[in-house]
KEBA-663397 format. One record per atom (N, C-alpha, C): x, y, z. Coordinates in pm, whole numbers, padded with zeros to 5 digits, always signed. Example, Ala and Ser with C-alpha at 12.3 -4.5 7.8 and 13.67 -1.06 7.14 Angstrom:
BEGIN
+01319-00569+00780+01230-00450+00780+01320-00330+00780+01285-00225+00708+01367-00106+00714+01290+00003+00787
% end
This chain:
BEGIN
+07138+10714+19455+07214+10807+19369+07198+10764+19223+07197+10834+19133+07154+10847+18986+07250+10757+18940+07307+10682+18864+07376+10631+18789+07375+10628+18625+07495+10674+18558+07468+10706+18440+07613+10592+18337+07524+10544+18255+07620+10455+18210+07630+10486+18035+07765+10491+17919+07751+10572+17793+07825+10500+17715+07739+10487+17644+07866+10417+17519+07938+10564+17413+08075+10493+17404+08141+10631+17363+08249+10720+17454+08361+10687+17397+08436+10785+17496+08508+10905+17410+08431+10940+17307+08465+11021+17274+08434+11164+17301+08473+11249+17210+08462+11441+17281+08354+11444+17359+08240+11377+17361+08132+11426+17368+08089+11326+17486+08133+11200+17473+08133+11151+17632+08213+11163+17754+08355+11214+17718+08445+11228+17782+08388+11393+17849+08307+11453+17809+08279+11586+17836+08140+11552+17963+08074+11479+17868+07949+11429+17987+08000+11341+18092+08115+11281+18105+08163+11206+18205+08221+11260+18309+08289+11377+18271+08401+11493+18364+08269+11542+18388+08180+11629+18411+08052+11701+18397+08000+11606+18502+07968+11506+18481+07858+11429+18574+07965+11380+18709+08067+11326+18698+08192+11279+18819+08134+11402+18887+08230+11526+18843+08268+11663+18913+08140+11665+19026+08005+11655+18931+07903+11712+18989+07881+11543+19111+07910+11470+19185+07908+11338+19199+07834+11241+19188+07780+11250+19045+07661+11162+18992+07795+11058+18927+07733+10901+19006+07794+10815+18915+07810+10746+18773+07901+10773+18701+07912+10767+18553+08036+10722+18540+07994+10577+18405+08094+10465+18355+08101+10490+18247+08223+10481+18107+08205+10489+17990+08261+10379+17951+08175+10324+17795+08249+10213+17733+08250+10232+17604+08423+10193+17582+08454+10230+17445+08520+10109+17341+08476+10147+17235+08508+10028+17173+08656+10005+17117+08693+10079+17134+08875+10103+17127+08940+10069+17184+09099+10037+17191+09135+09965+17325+09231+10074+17330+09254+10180+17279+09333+10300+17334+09283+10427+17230+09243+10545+17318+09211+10681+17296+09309+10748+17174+09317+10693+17085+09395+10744+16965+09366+10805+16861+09423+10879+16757+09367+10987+16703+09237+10869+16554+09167+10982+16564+09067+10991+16470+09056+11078+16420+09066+11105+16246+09081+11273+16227+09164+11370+16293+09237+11414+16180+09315+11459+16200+09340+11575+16338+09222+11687+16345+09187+11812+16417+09068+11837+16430+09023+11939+16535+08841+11947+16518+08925+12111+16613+08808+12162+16559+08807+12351+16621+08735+12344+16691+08771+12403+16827+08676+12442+16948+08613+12600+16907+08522+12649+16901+08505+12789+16932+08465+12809+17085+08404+12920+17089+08379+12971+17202+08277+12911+17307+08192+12904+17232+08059+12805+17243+08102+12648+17340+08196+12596+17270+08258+12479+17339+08361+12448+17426+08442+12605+17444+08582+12611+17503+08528+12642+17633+08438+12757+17618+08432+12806+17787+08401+12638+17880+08323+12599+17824+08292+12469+17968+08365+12365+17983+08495+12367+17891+08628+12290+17926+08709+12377+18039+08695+12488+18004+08757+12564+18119+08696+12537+18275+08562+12546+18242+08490+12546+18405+08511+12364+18436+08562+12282+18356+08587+12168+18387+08721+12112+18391+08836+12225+18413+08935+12213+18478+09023+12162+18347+09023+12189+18204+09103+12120+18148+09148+12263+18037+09127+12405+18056+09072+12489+17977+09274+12529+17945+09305+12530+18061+09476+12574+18050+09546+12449+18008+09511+12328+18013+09626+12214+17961+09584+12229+17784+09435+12274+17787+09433+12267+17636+09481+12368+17536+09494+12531+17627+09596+12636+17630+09696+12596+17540+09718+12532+17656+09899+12477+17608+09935+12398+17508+09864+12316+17451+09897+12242+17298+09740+12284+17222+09714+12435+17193+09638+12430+17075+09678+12565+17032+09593+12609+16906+09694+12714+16833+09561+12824+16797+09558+12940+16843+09410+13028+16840+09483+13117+16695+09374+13080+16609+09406+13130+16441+09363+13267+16468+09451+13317+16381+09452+13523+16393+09333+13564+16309+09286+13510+16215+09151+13566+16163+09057+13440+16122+08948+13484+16105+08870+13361+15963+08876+13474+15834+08921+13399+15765+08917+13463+15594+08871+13358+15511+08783+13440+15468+08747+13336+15289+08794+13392+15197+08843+13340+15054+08890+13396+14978+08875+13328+14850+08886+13388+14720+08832+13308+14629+08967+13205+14556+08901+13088+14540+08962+12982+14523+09063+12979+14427+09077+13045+14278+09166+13064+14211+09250+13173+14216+09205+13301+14252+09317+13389+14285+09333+13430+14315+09295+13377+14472+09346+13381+14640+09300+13520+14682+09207+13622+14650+09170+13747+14658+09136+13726+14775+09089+13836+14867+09010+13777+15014+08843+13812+14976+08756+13770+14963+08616+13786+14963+08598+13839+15165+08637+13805+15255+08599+13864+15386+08724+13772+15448+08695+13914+15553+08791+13838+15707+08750+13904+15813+08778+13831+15907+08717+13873+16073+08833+13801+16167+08874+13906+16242+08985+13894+16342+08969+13773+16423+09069+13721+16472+09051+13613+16562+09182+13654+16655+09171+13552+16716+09342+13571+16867+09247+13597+16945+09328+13718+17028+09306+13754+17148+09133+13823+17121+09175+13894+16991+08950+14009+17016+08853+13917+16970+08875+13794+16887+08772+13631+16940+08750+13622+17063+08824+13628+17209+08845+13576+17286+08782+13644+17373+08790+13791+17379+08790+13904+17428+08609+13927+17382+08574+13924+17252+08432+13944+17242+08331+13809+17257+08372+13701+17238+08277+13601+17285+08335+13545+17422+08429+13550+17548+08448+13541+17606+08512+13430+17676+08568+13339+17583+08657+13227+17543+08736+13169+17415+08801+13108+17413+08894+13123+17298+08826+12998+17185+08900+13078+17082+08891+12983+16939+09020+12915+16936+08988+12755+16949+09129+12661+16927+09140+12590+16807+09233+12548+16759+09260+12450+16658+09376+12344+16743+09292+12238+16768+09391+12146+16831+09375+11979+16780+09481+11888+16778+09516+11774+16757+09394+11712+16858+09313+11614+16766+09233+11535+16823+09251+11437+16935+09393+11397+16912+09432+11281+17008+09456+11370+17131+09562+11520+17081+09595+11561+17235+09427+11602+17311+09306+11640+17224+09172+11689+17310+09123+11596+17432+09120+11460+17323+09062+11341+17377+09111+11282+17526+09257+11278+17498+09390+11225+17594+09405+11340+17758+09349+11458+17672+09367+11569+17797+09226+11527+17850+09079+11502+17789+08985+11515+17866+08993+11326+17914+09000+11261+17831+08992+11128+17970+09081+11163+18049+09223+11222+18080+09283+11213+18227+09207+11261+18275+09123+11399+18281+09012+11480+18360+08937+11355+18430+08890+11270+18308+08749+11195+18305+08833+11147+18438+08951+11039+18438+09032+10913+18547+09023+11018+18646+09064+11149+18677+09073+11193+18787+08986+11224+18868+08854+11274+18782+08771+11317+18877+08697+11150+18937+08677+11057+18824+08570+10998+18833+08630+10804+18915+08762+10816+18855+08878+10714+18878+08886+10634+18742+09023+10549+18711+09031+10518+18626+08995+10402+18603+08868+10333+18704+08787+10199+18707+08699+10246+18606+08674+10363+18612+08515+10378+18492+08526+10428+18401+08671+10404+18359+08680+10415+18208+08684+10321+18171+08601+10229+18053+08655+10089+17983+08697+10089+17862+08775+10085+17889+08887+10062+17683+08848+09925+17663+08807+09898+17507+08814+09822+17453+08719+09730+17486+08559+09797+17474+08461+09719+17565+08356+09747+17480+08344+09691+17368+08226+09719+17300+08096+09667+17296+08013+09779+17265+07896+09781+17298+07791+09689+17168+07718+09601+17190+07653+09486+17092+07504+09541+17118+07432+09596+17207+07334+09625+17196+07276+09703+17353+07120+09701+17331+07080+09764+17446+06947+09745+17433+06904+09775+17624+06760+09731+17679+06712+09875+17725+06661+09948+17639+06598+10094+17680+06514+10090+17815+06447+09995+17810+06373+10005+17965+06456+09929+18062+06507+09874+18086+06579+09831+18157+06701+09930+18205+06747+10018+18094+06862+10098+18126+07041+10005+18103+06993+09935+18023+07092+09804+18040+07222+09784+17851+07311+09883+17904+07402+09836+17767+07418+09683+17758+07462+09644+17636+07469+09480+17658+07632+09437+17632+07712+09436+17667+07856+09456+17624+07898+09286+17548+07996+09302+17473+08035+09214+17384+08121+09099+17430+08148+09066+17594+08158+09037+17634+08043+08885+17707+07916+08959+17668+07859+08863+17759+07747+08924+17853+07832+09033+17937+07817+09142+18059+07709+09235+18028+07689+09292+18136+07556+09429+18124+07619+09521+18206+07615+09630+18116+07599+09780+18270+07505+09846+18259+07453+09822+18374+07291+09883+18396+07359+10063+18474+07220+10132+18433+07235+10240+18469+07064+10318+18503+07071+10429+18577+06924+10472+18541+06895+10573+18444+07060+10580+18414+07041+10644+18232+07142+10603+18145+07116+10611+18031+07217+10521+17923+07222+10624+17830+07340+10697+17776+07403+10786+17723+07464+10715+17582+07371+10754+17455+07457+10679+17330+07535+10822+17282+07671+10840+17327+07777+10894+17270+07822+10868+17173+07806+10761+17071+07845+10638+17007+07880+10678+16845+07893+10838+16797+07852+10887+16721+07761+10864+16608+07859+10898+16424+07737+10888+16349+07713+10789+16293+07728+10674+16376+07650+10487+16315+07635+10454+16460+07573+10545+16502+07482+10484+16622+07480+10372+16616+07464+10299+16755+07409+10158+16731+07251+10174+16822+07299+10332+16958+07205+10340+17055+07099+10396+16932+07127+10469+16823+07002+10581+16783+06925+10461+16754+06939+10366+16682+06845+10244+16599+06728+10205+16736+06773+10190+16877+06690+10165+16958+06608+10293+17031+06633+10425+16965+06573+10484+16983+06476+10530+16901+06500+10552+16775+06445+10574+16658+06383+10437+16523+06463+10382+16583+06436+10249+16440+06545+10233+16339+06555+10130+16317+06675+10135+16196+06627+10204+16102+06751+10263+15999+06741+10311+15911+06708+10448+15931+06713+10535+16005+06679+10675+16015+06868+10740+16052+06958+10716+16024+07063+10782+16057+07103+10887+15886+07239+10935+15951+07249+11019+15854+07218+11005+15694+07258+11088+15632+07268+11065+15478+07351+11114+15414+07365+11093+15329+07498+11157+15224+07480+11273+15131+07586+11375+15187+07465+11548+15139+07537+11547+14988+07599+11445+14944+07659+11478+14778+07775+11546+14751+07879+11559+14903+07998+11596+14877+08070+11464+14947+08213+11490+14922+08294+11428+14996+08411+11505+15043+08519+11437+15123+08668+11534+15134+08780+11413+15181+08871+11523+15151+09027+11428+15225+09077+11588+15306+09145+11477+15385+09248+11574+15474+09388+11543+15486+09432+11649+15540+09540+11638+15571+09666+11707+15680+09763+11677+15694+09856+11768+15792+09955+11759+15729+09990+11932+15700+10074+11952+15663+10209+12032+15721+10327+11989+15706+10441+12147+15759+10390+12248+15756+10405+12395+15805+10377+12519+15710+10479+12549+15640+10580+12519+15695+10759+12500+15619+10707+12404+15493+10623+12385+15459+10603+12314+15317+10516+12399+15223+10443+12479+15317+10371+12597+15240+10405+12738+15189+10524+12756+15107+10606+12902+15100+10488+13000+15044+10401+12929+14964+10319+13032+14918+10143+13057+14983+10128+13010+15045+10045+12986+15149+10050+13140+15256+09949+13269+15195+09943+13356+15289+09913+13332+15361+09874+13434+15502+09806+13398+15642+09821+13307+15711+09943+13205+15747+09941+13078+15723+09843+13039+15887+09881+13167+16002+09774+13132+16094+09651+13109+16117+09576+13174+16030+09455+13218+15993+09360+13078+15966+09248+13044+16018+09153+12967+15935+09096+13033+15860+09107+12936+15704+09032+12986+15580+08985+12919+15491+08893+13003+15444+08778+12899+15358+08833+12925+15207+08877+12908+15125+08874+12928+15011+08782+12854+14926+08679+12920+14817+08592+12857+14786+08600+12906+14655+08503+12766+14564+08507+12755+14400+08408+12703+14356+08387+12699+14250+08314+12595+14140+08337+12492+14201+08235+12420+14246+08231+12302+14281+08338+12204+14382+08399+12309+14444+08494+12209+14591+08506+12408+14625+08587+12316+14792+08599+12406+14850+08757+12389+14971+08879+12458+15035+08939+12418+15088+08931+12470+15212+08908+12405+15377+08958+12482+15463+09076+12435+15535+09136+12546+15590+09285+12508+15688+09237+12598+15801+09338+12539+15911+09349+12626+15994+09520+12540+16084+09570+12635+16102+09665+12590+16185+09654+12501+16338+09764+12430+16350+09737+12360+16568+09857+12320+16571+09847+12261+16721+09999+12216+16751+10083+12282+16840+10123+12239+16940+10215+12327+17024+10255+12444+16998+10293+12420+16876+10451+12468+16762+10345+12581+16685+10230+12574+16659+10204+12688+16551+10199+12608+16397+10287+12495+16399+10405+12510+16262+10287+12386+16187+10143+12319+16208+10098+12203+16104+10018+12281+16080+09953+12278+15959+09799+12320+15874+09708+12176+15913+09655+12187+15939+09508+12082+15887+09436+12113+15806+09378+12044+15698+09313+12066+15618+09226+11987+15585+09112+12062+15503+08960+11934+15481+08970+12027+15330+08970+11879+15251+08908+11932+15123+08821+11906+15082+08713+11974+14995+08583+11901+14987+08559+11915+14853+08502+11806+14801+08471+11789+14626+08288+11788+14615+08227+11871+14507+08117+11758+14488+08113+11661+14430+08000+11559+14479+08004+11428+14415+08106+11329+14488+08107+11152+14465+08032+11138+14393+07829+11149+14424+07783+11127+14312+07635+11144+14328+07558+11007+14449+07620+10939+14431+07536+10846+14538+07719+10759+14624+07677+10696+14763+07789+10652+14814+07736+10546+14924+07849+10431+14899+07802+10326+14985+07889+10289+15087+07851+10260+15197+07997+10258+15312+08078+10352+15362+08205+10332+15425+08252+10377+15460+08318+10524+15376+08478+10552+15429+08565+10562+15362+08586+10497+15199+08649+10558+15140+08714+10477+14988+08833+10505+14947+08933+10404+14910+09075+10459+14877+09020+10512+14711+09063+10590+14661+09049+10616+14541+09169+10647+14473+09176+10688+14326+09376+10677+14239+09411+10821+14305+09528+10739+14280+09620+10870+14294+09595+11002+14204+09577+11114+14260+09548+11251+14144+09412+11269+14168+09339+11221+14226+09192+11257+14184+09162+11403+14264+09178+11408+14374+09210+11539+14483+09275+11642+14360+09357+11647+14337+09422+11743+14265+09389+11781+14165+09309+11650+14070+09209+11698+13959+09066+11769+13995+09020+11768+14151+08894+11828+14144+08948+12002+14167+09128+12004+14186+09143+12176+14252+09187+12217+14081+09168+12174+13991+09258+12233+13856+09205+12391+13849+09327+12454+13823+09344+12577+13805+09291+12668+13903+09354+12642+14027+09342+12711+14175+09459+12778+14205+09444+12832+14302+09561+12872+14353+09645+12849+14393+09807+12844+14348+09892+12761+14356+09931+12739+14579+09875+12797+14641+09888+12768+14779+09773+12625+14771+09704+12637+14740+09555+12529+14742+09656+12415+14675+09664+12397+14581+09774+12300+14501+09884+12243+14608+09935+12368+14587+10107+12334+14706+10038+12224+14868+09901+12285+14923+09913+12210+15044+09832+12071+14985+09783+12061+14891+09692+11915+14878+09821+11827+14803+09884+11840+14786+10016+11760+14701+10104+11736+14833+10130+11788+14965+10249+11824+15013+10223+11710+15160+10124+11677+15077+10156+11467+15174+10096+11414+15071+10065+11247+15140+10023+11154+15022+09853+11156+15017+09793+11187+14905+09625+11168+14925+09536+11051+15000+09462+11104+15135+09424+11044+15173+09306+10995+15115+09222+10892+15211+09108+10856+15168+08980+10922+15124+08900+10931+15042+08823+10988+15010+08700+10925+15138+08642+11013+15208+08498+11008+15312+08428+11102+15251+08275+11029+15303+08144+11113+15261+08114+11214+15371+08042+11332+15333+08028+11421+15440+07865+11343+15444+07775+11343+15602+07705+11324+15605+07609+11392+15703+07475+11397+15677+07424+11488+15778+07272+11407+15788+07227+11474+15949+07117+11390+15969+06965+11457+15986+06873+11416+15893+06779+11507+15911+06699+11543+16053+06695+11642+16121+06630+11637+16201+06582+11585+16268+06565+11480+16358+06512+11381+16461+06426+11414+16543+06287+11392+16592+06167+11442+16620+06186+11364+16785+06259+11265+16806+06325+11137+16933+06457+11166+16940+06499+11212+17053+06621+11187+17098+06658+11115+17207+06508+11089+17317+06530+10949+17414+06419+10843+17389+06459+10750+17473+06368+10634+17451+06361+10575+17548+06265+10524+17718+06310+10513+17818+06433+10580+17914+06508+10468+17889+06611+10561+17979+06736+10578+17934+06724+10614+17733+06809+10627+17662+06797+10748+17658+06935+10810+17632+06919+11009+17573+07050+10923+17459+07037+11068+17319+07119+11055+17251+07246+11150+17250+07346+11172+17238+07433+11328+17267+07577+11278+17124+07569+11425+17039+07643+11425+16969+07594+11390+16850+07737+11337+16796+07651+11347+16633+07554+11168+16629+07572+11101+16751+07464+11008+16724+07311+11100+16703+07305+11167+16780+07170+11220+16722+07094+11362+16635+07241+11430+16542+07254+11585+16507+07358+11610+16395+07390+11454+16338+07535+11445+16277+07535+11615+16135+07602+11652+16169+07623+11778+16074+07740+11786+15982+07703+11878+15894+07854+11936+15779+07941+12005+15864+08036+12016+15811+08162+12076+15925+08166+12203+15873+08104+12269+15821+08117+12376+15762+08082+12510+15841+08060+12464+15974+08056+12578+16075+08158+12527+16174+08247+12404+16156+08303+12396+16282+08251+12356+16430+08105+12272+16410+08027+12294+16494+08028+12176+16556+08044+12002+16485+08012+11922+16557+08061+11867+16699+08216+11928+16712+08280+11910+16872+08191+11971+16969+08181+12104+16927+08112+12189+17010+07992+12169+17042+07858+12134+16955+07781+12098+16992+07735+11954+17096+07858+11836+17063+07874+11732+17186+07875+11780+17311+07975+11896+17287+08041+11941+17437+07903+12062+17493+07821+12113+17403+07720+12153+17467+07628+12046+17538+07533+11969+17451+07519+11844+17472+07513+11776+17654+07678+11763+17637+07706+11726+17754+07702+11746+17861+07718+11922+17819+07668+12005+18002+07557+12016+18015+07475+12017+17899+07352+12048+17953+07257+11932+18008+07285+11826+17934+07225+11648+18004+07298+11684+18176+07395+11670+18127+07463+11724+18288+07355+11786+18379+07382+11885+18358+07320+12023+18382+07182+11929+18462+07131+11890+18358+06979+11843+18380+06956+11700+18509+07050+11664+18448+07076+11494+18593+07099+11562+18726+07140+11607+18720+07213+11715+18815+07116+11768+18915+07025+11833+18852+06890+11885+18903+06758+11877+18871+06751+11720+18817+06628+11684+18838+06634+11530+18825+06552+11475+18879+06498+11317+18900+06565+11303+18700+06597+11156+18660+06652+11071+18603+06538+11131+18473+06395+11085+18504+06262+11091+18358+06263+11262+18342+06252+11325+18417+06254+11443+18447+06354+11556+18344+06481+11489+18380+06578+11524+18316+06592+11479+18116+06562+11390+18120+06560+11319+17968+06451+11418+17910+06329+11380+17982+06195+11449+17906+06251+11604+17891+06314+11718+17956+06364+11818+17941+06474+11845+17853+06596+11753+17778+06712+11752+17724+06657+11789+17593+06570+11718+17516+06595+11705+17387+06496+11913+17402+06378+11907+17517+06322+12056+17473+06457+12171+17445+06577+12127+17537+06682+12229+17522+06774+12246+17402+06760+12130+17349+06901+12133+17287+06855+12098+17111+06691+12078+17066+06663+12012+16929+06684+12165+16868+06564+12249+16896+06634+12388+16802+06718+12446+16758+06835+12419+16857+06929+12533+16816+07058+12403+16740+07032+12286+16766+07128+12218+16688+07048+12187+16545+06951+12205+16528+06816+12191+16384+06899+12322+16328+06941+12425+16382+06936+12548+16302+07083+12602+16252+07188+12549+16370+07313+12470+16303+07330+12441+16215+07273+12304+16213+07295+12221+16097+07228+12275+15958+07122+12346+15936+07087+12398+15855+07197+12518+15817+07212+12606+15903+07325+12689+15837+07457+12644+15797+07501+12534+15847+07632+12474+15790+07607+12398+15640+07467+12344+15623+07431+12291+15499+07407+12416+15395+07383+12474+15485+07388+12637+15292+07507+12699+15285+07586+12664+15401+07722+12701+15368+07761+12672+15300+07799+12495+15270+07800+12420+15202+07804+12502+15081+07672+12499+15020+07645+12494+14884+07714+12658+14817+07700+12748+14923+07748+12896+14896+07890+12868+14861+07989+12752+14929+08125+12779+14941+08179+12731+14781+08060+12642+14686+08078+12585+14611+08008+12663+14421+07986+12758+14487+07869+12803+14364+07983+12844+14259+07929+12872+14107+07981+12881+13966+08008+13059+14017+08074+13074+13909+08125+13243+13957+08035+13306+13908+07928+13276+13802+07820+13330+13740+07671+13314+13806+07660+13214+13921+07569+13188+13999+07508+13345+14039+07355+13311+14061+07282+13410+14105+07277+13437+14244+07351+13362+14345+07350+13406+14463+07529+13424+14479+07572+13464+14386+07757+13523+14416+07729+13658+14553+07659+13713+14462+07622+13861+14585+07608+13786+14734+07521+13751+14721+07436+13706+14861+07577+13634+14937+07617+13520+14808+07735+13440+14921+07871+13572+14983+07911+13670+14897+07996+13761+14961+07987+13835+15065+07831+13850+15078+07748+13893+15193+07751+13811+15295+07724+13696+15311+07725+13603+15404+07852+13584+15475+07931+13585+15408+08080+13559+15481+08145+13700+15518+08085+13801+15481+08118+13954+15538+08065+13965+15673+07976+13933+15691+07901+13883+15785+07877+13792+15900+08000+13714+15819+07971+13569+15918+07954+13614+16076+08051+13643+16126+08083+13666+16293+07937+13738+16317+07958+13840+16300+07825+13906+16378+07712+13826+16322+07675+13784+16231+07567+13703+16193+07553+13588+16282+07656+13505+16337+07645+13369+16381+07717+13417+16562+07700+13551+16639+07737+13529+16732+07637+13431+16794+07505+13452+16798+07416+13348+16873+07456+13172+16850+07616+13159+16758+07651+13037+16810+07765+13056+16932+07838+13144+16901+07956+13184+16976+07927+13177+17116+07800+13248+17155+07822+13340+17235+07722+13247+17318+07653+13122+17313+07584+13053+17339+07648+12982+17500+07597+13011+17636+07607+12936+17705+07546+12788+17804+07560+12674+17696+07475+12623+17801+07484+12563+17945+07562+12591+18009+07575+12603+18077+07448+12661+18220+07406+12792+18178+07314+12901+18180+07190+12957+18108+07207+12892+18029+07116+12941+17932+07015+12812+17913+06832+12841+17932+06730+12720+17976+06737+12655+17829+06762+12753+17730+06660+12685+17592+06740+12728+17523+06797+12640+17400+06895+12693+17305+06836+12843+17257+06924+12939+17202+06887+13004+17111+06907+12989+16991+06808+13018+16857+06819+13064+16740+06798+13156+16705+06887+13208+16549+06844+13347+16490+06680+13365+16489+06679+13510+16475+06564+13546+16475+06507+13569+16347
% end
């Protein structure tokens, strides 16, 4: 029997772990954490990523603590006009055929490892077991311990500071820094009086930054929010605490809702957004990569949960029904296009959400977001599950 062993217990392993148990291929995860606790604040499921939580038995517990936003609206950054909107709730749900969530990271994570303990038992989950290296031909994580878990496939879930991509690719080929940054936050909506739509995810965009929210939470009642600045021009490391005010000096003379929610906690850390160019390797022996270890993207489509959780069914998918080499050599043909073309559309998002009001593509960007939904169902509406070969636009 196949054995599959992953560093990473995050969205994207916890998805390939429930996926491979269910199906009864044996699969261990090791995480370097010693408890499943939040990271970032929220991440949006769309459709694309919700339906195969459902077919993996977790689709109604996640029902129940996440919050499906009534439209997407963009709108312009100083005086809150709407540039476009497109319905969400129930006719999201109803036309791509699963729901759009906004939910608390810890409750996603916490709902899919119980899945993971139940189907698979709670021996093959390892908290707090980090991973120091790996033997691609061998199939052999090297744990920090001392120990090895061998497998006849090794899954780097591990996201975007891989440690697996370096043994697949070589050091030095991971993401890069696309020249923005952001902070987030959670806010009351009881703190937001002037804050229209307050259900709604929305983009409000400007000269040079951009804000999105979208509501989650049992209750309806927190915003999450990502703010994004350009600059600075080059960035080293991690995270950075930076002074107090700087967030608030990149929104001057916005709209007093944009103001009201970036003031209405304390400014967090300033992080780099980072993205990864295209990768030509995604296995190496009897390594596969899944998630943003090997696809790391801008969040500006909402895409990187979803694409793990594609990812996952489809490696699935593939162990499942075919020999171990078989399966690897087939993963990356399924899944490099249509996450290459992702990530490219979330990177011109990017730059559209940020342009001068006098910019020569103002037209084009009002167009684009009039557009968005029907333009980007071929992400929505994407099953891999079923579907042999990603799709891209045409």
């Amino acid at each position: 029997m196949t054995r599959v062993v992953v560093a990473g217990a995050g969205i994207g392993g916890l998805t390939l772990g429930i996926a491979l148990a269910r199906a009864g291929v044996a699969v261990d995860l090791y995480e370097r954490a010693d408890e499943l606790r939040e990271v970032g604040a929220a991440v949006a499921l769309s459709a694309n990523g919700s339906r195969h939580l459902y077919r993996l038995g977790v689709g109604e517990a996640l029902d129940a603590v996440s919050t499906q936003p009534t439209e997407l609206i963009y709108r312009d950054g100083r005086t809150g006009a709407r540039i476009a909107a497109h319905t969400g709730g129930a006719s999201y749900r109803e036309r791509h055929g699963a729901p759009y969530w906004g939910v608390h990271r810890v409750d996603l994570q916490q709902t899919l490892a119980a899945a993971f303990t139940n189907a698979a038992g709670a021996e093959h989950l390892h908290l707090g077991t980090a991973v120091t290296g790996v033997d691609a031909e061998r199939g052999a994580l090297l744990l920090a311990d001392g120990t090895e878990a061998v497998g006849d496939v090794v899954v780097g879930a591990d996201g975007v500071r891989s440690l697996l991509r370096d043994a697949v690719t070589g050091p030095g080929t991971g993401p890069t820094y696309s020249g923005t940054s952001g902070f987030r936050g959670l806010v009351p909506i009881d703190a937001l009086p002037s804050l229209p739509d307050p259900h709604a995810i929305q983009f409000w965009a400007g000269p040079g930054a951009h804000l999105l929210h979208y509501a989650l939470g049992r209750d309806d009642d927190t915003i999450n929010f990502l703010a994004v600045l350009c600059g600075p021009a080059t960035w080293e490391g991690a995270q950075h605490e930076v002074p107090a005010g700087e967030l608030l000096d990149g929104f001057a003379g916005w709209h007093p809702a944009v103001r009201e929610m970036i003031t209405a906690v304390p400014q967090s850390a300033r992080w780099p957004l980072l993205a990864q160019e295209p990768m030509t390797r995604w296995t190496r022996g009897r390594i596969a990569l899944l998630g943003d270890a090997c696809h790391a993207m801008l969040p500006h489509h909402g895409q990187g949960a979803n694409q793990a959780i594609e990812d996952a069914v489809t490696l699935a998918r593939l162990l499942t029904e075919h020999d171990p080499a078989s399966a690897l050599a087939a993963y990356p043909r399924e899944r490099r296009a249509r996450t290459r073309a992702i990530a490219a559309s979330a990177w011109d998002t990017g730059t559209l959400l940020h342009l001068d009001d006098d910019h020569p593509r103002i037209a084009e960007r009002d167009k684009r977001f009039a557009g968005y939904l029907p333009d980007h169902a071929w992400v929505h509406d994407h099953d891999a599950a079923t579907t042999p070969r990603g799709e891209v636009p045409a």
